[in-house]
VEXVO-732841 format. One record per residue (C-alpha): x, y, z; residue in three letters. Coordinates in nm, 3 decimals, padded with zeros to 5 digits, always signed. Each point is the difference from the previous one (the first is absolute). Example, Ala and Ser with C-alpha at 12.3 -4.5 7.8 and 13.67 -1.06 7.14 Angstrom:
BEGIN
r X = +01.230 | Y = -00.450 | Z = +00.780 | residuo = ALA
r X = +00.137 | Y = +00.344 | Z = -00.066 | residuo = SER
This chain:
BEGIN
r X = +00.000 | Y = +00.000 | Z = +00.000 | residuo = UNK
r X = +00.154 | Y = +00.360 | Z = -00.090 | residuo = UNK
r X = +00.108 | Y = +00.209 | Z = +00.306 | residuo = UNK
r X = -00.253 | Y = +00.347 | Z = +00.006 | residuo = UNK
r X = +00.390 | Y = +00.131 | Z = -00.065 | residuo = UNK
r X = +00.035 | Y = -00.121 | Z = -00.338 | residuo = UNK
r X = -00.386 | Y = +00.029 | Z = -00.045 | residuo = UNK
r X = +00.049 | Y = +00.360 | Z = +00.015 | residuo = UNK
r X = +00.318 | Y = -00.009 | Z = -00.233 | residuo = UNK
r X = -00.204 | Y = -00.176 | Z = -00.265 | residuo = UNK
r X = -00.287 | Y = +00.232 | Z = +00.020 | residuo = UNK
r X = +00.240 | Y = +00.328 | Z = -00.030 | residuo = UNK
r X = +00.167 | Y = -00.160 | Z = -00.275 | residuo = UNK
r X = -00.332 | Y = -00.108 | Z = -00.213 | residuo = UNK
r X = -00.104 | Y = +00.402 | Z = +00.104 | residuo = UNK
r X = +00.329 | Y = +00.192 | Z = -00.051 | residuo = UNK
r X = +00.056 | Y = -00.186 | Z = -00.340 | residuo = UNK
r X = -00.338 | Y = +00.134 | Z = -00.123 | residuo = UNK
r X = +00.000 | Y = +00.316 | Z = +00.137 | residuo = UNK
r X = +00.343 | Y = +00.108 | Z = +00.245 | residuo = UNK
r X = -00.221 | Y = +00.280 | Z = +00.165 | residuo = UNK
r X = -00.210 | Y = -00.201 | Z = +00.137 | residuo = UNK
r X = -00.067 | Y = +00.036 | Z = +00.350 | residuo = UNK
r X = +00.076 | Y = -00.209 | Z = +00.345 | residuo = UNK
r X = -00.417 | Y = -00.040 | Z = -00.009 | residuo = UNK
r X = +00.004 | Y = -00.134 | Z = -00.298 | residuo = UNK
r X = +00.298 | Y = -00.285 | Z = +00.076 | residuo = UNK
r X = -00.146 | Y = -00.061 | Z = +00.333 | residuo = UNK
r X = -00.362 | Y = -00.019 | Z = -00.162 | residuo = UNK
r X = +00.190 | Y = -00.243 | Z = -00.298 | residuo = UNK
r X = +00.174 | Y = -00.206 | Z = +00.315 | residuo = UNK
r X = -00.330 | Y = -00.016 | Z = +00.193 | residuo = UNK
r X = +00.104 | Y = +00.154 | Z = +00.276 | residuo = UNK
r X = -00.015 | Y = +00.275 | Z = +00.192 | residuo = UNK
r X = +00.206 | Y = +00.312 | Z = -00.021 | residuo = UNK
r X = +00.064 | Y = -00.065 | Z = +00.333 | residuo = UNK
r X = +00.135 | Y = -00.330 | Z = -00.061 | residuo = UNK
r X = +00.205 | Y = +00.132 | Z = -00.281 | residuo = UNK
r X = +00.170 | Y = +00.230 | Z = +00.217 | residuo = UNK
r X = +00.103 | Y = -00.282 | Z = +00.253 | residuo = UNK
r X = +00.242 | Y = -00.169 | Z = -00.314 | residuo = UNK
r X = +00.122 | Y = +00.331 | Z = -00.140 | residuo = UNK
r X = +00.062 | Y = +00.355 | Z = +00.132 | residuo = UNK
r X = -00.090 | Y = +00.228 | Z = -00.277 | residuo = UNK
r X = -00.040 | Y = -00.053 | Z = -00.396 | residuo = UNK
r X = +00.375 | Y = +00.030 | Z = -00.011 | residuo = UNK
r X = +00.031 | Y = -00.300 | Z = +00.202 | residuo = UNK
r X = -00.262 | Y = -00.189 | Z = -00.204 | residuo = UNK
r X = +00.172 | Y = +00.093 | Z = -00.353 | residuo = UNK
r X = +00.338 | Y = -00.100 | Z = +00.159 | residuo = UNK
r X = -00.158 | Y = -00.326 | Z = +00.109 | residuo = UNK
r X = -00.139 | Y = -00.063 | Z = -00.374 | residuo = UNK
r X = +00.356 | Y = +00.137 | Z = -00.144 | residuo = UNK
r X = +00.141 | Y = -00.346 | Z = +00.253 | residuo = UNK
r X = -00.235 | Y = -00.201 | Z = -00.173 | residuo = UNK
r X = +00.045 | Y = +00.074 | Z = -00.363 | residuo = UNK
r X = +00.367 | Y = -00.084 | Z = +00.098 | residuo = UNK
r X = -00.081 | Y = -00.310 | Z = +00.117 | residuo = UNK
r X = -00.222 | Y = -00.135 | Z = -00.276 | residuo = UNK
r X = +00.246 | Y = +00.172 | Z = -00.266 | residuo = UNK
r X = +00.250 | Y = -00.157 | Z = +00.136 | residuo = UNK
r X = -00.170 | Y = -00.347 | Z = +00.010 | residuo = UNK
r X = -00.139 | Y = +00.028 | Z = -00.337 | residuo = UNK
r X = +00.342 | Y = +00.099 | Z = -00.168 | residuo = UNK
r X = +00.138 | Y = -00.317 | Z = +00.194 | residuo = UNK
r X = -00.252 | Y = -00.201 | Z = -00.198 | residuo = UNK
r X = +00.046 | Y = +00.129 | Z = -00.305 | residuo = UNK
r X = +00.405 | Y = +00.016 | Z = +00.004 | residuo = UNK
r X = -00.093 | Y = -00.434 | Z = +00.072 | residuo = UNK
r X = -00.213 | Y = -00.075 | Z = -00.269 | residuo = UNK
r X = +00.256 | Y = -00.023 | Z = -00.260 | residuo = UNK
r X = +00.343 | Y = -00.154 | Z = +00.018 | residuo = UNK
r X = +00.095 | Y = +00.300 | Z = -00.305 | residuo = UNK
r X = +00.124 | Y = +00.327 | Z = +00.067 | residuo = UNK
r X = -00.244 | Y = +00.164 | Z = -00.293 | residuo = UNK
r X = -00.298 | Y = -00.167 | Z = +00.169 | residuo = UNK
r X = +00.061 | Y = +00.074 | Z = +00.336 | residuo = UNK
r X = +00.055 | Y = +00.373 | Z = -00.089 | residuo = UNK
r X = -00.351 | Y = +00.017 | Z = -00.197 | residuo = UNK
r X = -00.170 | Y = -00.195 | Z = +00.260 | residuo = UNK
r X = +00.143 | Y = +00.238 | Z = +00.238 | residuo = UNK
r X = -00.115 | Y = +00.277 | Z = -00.192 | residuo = UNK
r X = -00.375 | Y = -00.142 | Z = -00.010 | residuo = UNK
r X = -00.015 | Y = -00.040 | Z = +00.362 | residuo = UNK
r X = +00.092 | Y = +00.356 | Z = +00.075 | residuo = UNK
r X = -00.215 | Y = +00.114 | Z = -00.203 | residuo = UNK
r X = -00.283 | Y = -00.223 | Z = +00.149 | residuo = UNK
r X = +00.159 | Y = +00.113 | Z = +00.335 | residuo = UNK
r X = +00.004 | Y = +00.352 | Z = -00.113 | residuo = UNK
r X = -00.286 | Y = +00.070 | Z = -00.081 | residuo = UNK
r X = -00.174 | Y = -00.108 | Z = +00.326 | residuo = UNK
r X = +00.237 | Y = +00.233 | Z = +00.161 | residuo = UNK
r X = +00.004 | Y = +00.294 | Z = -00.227 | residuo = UNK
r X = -00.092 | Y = +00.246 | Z = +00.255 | residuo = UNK
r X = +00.286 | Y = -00.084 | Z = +00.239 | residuo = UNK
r X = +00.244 | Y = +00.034 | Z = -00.300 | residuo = UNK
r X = -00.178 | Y = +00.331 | Z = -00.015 | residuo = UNK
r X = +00.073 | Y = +00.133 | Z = +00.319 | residuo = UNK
r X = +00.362 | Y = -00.124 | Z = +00.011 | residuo = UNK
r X = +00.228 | Y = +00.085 | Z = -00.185 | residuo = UNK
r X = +00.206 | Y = -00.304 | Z = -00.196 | residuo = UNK
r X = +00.351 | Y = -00.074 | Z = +00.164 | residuo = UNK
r X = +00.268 | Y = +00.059 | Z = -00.234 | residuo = UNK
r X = +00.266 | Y = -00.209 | Z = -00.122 | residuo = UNK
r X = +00.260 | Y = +00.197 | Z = +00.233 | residuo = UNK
r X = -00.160 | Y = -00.046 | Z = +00.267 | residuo = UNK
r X = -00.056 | Y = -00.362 | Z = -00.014 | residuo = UNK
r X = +00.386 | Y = -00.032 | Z = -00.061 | residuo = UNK
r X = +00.071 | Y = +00.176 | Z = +00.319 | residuo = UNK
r X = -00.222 | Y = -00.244 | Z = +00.174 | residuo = UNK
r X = +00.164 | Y = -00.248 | Z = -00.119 | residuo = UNK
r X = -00.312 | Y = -00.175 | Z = -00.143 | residuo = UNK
r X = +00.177 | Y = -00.134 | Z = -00.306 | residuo = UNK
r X = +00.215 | Y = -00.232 | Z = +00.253 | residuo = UNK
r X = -00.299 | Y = -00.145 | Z = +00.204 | residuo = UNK
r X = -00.196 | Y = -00.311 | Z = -00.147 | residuo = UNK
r X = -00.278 | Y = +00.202 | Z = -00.042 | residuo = UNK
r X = -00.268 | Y = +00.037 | Z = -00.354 | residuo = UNK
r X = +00.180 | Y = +00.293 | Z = -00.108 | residuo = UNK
r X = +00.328 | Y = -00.187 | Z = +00.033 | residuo = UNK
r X = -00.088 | Y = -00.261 | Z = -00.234 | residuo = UNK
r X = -00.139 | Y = +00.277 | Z = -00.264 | residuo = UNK
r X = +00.318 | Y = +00.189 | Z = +00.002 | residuo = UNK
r X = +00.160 | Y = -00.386 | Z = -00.037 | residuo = UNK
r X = -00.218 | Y = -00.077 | Z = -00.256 | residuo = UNK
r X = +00.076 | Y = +00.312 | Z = -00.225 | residuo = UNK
r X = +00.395 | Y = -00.037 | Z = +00.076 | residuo = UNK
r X = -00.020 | Y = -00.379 | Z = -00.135 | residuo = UNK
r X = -00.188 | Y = +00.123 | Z = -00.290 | residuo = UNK
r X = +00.250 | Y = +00.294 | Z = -00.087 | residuo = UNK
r X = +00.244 | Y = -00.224 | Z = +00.042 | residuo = UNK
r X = -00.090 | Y = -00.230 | Z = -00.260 | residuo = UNK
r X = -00.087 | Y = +00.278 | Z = -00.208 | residuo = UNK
r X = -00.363 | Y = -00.037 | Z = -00.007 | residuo = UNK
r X = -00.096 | Y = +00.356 | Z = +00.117 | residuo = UNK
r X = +00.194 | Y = +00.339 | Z = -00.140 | residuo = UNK
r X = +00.326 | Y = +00.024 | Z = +00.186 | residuo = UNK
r X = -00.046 | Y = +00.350 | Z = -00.019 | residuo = UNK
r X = -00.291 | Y = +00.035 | Z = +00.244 | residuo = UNK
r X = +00.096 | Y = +00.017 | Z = +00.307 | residuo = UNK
r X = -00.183 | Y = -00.257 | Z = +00.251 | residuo = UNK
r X = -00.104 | Y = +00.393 | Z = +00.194 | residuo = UNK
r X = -00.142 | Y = +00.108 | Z = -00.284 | residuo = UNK
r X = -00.188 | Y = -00.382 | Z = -00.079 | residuo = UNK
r X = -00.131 | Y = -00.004 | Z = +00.377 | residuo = UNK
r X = -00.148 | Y = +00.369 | Z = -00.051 | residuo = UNK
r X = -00.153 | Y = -00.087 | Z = -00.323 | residuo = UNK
r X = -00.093 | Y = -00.362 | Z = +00.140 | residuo = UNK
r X = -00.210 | Y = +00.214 | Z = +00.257 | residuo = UNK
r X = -00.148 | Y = +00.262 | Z = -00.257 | residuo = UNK
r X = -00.106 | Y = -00.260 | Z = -00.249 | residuo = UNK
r X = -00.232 | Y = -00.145 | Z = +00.320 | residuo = UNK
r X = -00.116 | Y = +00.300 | Z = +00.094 | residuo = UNK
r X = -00.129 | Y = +00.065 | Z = -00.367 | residuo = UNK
r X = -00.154 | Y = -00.330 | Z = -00.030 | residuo = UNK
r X = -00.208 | Y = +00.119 | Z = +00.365 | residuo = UNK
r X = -00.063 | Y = +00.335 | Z = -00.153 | residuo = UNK
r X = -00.130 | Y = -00.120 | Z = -00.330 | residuo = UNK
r X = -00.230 | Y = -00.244 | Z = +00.133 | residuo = UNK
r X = -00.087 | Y = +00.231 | Z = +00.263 | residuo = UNK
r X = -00.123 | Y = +00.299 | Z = -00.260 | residuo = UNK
r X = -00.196 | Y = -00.285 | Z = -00.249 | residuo = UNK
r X = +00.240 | Y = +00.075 | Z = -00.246 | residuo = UNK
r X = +00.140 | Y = -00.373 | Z = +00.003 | residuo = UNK
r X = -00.136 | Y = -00.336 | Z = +00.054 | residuo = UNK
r X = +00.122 | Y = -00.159 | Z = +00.305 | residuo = UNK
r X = +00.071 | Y = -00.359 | Z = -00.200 | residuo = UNK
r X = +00.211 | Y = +00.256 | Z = -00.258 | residuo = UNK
r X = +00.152 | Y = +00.181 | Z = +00.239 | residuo = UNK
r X = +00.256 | Y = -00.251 | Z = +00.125 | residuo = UNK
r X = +00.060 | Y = -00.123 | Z = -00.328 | residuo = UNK
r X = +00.032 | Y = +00.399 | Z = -00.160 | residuo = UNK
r X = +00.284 | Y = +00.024 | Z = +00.351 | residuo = UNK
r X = +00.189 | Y = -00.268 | Z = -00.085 | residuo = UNK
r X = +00.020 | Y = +00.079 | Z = -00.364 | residuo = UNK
r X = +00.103 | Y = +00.365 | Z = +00.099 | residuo = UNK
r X = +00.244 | Y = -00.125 | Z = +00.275 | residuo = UNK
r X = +00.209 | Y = -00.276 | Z = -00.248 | residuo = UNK
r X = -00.016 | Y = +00.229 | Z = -00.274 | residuo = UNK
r X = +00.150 | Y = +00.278 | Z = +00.213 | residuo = UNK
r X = +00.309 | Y = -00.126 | Z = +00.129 | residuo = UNK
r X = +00.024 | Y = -00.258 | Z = -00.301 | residuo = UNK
r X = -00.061 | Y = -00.331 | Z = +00.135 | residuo = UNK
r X = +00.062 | Y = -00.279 | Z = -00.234 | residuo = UNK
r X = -00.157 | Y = -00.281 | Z = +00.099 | residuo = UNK
């Protein structure tokens, strides 16, 4: 049975990814609960987003997991990776909204690259492939992890605004994302 803790999480996500203004009534009213209750799991709204900002990590993180194992090749793994973010992204499009994307600096100063984390194995992935020449060697994996990141957030976007189909949208992504940095598969 789901905690009222992660009932509340659920209902603020299913509310702030349809509308991001709406209001602690409205999650609390979604949760069925009380405001009152709501209040005794999180302080404020900030508190709340920040909890729903823990959770997108989480099921990011396990999703990305899944789709880096589905395929024993490199190619694969790094369009399956690409589909679940996307899936993944676009449940959590109004967290992305509110914070801002880390950049590649700063997850080298962390260290993250070293770690056996999800973004470990991308960066892995994309050194394997430059190495045997299957991406440009004149992209630097920086500039592939930003434009990794844009091409997902304009797959979101376009689905988002009706402009795209979601079935096309991952397929339109990873057209745009091999054909940008040159992929030969």
């Amino acid at each position: 049975m789901e905690s009222t803790r992660a009932k509340i999480i659920t209902a603020a996500v299913r509310c702030f990814r349809n509308n991001p203004s709406d209001t602690l009534e409205k999650v609390a009213e979604e949760a069925g609960v009380s405001r009152r209750t709501l209040h005794r799991y999180f302080e404020n709204r900030e508190d709340l987003i920040e909890s729903c900002k823990n959770e997108m990590l989480v099921s990011c993180n396990k999703a990305m997991i899944l789709a880096y194992e589905s395929d024993p090749g490199p190619i694969k793994k790094i369009r399956n990776m690409l589909f679940a973010a996307i899936e993944q992204g676009a449940n959590y499009a109004f967290v992305k909204r509110i914070y801002e994307r880390s950049n590649f600096s700063d997850l080298e100063m962390k260290k993250e690259f070293e770690s056996d984390d999800v973004k470990s194995k991308w960066f892995n992935l994309i050194k394997e492939l430059q190495k045997a020449e299957r991406i440009n060697p004149e992209l630097t994996i920086p500039w592939i992890f930003n434009l990794f990141g844009s091409i997902i957030e304009t797959a979101i976007y376009a689905v988002e605004s009706g402009d795209v189909a979601k079935n096309d949208s991952r397929n339109f992504a990873w057209i745009s994302f091999k054909g940008a940095i040159g992929l030969k598969e």
